[in-house]
C-alpha positions as CSV (number, residue, x, y, z in Angstrom):
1,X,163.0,55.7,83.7
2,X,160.0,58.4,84.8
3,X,160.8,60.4,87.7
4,X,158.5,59.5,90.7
5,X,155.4,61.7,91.0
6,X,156.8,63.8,94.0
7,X,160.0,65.1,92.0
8,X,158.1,65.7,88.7
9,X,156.0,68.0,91.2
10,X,158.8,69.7,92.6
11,X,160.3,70.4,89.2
12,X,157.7,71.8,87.3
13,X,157.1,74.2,90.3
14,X,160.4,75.5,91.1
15,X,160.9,79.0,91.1
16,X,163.3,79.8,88.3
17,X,166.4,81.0,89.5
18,X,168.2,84.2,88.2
19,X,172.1,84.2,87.5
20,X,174.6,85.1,89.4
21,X,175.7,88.8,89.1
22,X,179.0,88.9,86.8
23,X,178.8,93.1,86.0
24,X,177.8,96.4,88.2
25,X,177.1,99.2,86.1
26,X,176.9,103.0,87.9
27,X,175.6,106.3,86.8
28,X,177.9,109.2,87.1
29,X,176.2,112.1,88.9
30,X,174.1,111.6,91.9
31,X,175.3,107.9,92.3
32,X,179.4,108.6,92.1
33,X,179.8,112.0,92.4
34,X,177.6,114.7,93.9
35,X,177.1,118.2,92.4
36,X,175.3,119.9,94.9
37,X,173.0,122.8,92.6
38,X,173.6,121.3,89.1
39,X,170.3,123.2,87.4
40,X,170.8,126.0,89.5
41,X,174.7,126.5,88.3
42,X,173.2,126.2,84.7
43,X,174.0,130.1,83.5
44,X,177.0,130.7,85.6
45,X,178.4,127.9,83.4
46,X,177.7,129.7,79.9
47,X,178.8,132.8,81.2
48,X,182.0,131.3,81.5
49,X,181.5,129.8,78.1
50,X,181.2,133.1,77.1
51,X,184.4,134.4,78.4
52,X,186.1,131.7,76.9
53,X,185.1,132.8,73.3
54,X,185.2,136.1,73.3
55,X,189.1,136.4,74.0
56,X,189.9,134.5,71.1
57,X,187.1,135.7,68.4
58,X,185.1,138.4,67.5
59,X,181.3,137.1,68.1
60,X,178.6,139.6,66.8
61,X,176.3,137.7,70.3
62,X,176.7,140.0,73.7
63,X,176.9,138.5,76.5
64,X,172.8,139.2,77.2
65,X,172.0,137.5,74.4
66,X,174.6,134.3,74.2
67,X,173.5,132.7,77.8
68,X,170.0,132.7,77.3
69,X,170.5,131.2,73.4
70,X,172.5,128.2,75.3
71,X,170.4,127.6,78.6
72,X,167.7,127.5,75.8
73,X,169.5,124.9,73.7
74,X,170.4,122.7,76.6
75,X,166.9,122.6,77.9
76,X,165.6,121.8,74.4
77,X,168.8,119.2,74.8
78,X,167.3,117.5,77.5
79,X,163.1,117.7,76.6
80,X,164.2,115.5,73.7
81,X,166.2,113.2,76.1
82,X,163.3,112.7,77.9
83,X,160.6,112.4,75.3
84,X,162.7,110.5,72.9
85,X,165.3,109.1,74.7
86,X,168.0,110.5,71.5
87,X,171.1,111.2,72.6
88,X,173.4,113.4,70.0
89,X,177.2,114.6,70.0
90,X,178.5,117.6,72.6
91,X,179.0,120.0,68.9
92,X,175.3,119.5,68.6
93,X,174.3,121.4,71.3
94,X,176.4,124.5,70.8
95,X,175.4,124.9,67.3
96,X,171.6,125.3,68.2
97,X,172.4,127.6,70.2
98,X,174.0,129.7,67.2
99,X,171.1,128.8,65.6
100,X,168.7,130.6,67.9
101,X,171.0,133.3,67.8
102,X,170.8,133.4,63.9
103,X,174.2,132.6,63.8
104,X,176.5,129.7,62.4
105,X,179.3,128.9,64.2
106,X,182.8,127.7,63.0
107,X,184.7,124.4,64.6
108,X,187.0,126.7,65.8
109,X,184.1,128.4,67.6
110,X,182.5,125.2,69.1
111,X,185.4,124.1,70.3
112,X,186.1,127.3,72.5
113,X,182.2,127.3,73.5
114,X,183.1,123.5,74.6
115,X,186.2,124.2,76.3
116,X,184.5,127.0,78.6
117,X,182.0,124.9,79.3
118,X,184.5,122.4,80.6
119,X,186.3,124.6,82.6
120,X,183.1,126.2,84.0
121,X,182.4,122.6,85.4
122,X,185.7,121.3,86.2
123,X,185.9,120.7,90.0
124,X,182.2,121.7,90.5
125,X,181.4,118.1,91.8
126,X,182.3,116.4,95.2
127,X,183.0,112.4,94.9
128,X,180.5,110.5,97.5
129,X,183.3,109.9,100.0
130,X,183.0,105.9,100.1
131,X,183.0,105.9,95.7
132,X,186.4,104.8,95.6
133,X,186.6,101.9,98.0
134,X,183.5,100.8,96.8
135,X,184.4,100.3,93.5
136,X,188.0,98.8,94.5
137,X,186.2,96.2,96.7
138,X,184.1,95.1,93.9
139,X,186.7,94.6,91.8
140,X,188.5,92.7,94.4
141,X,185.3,90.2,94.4
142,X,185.7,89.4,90.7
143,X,183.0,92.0,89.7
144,X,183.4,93.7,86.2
145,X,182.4,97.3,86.7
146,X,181.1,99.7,84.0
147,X,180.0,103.6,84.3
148,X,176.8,104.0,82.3
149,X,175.7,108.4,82.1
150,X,173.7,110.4,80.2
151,X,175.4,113.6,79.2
152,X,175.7,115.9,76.4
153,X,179.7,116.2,77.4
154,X,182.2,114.9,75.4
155,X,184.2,112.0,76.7
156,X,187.1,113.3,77.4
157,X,185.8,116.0,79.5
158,X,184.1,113.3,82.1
159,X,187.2,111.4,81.8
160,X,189.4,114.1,82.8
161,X,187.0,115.1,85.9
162,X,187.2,110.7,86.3
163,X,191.0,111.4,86.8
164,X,190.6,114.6,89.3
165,X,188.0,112.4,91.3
166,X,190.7,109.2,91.8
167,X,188.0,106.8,90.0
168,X,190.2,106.4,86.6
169,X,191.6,103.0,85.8
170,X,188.4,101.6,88.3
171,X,186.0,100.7,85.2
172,X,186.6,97.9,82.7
173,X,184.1,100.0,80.4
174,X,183.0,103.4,80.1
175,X,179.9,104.4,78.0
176,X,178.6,107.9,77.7
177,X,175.2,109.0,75.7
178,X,176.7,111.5,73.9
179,X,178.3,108.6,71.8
180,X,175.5,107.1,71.3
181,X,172.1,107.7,69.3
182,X,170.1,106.6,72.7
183,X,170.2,107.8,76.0
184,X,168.9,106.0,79.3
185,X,166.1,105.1,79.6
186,X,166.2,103.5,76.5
187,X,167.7,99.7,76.5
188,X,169.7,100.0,73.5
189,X,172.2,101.8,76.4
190,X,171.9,99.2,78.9
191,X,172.4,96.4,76.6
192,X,175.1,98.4,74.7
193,X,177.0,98.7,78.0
194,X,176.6,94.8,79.0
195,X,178.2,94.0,75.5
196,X,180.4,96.3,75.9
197,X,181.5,94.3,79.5
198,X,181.0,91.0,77.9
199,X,178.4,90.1,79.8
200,X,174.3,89.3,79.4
201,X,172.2,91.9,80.6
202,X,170.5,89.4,83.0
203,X,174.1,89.0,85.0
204,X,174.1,93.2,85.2
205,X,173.1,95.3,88.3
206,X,172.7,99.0,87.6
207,X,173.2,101.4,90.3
208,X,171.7,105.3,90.0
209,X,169.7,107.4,92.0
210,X,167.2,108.0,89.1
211,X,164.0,105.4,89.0
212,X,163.0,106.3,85.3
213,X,165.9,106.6,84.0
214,X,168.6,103.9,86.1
215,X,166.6,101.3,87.3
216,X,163.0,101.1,85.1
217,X,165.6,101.5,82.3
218,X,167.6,98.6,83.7
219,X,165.1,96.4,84.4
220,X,163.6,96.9,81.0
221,X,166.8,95.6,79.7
222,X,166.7,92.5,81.4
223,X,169.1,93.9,84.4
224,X,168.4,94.1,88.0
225,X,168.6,97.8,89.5
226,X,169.8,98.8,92.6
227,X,168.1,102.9,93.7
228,X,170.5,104.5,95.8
229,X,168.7,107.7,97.7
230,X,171.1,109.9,99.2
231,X,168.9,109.7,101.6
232,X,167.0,112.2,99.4
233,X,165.4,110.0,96.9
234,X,163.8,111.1,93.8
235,X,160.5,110.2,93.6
236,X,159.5,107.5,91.8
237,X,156.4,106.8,89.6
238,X,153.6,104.4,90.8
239,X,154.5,100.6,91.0
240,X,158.3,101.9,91.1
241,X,159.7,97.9,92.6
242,X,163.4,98.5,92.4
243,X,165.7,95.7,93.3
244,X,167.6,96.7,96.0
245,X,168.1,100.0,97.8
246,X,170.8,101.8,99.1
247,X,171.6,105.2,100.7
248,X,175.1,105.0,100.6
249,X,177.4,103.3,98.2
250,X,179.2,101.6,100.9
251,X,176.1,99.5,101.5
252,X,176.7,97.9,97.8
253,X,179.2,94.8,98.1
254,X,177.3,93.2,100.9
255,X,173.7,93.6,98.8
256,X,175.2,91.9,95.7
257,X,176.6,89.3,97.8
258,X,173.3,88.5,99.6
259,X,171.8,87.3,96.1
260,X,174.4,84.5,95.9
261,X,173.2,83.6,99.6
């Protein structure tokens, strides 16, 4: 039996309806944890790198010449983040920046270089203060949460500085670029991630406090993106329409829930 004219009317011009969120996603630094001069801090952390290789092995590079090799490399690290959107392992890094120096470094040697590094960065960052109970009270709503950062680190490193933090054992999944051959913005991340959490990208939210990279990325995949702004946001490019805003990550849980409303 046809549907009388007024409901065929009403169906053909409903507004489709998105699911229900099932997943929140974060970025690491800027949206969990805050390091307050990150690009300044950049040298101080390779010459601690340095100091880290040169009591264990003989390396022909002085001091004068090993930090600027590295800052170099990094930067070159991060152009081709940006213009490509590649991603590539932590050893990859530290053996351009042999390279530049002319030299080729051993495993042995990366690893020290690597270890430095960590050290150099190891309680650097402050966790936003309302990260934790954030996180616990959207896993208490049924939420699956995943951690979603681009970084040249190895994992272990970030999950060591998870641990110091009190965020470990909080995420069902934890992805990192450098173990995998994108980065954000690039979807194969997001939708890596939402596989990862076993659910579509459409029933994701990502939250970061980078437009390009956390929410246009996001969206791009199908998610919805939340832009938290520290209350110092990044700017974003023209048209930048994220989903939701926030300036504090205590402001989450009740956003989420208003969708469902």
């Amino acid at each position: 039996m046809a549907l009388p004219a007024s409901q065929n009317f009403c169906l053909v011009n409903a507004l489709p309806t998105r699911p229900s969120i099932r997943a929140v996603i974060f970025d690491l630094g800027g949206t969990l944890l805050d390091w307050a001069d990150w690009e300044g801090e950049v040298p101080q952390r390779w010459h601690r790198a340095y100091d880290a290789l040169v009591t264990v092995s003989a390396v022909a590079a002085t001091r004068e010449q090993f930090v600027p090799a590295m800052v170099d490399a990094e930067a070159a690290y991060w152009a081709r983040v940006a213009r490509d959107y590649w991603s590539g392992p932590p050893s990859g890094l530290i053996a351009d920046g042999f390279r530049r120096l002319g030299m080729r470094a051993s495993e042995a040697e990366l690893l020290l270089v690597l270890d430095g590094y960590a050290r150099a960065v190891d309680r650097t960052a402050v966790v936003f203060p309302d990260a934790r109970k954030t996180l616990e009270a959207l896993r208490s709503d049924g939420y699956r949460l995943g951690l979603l950062s681009n970084t040249w680190w190895a994992a272990e490193w970030h999950n060591a500085d998870l641990a110091t933090h009190g965020l470990a054992g909080l995420f069902d999944e934890i992805v990192y670029s450098s173990d995998l051959p994108h980065a954000k913005p690039h979807r194969y991340a997001f939708e890596w991630t939402s596989a990862r959490l076993g659910v579509d990208p459409g029933e994701c939210v990502m939250v970061g406090d980078w437009p390009e990279y956390d929410i246009i990325g996001a969206q791009a995949a199908g998610m919805r993106g939340i832009w938290k702004t520290n209350g110092r946001p990044r700017p974003g490019p023209s048209g930048f329409a994220p989903d939701g805003v926030i300036a504090q990550l205590a402001e989450l849980p009740a956003l989420i829930q208003s969708w469902s409303q």
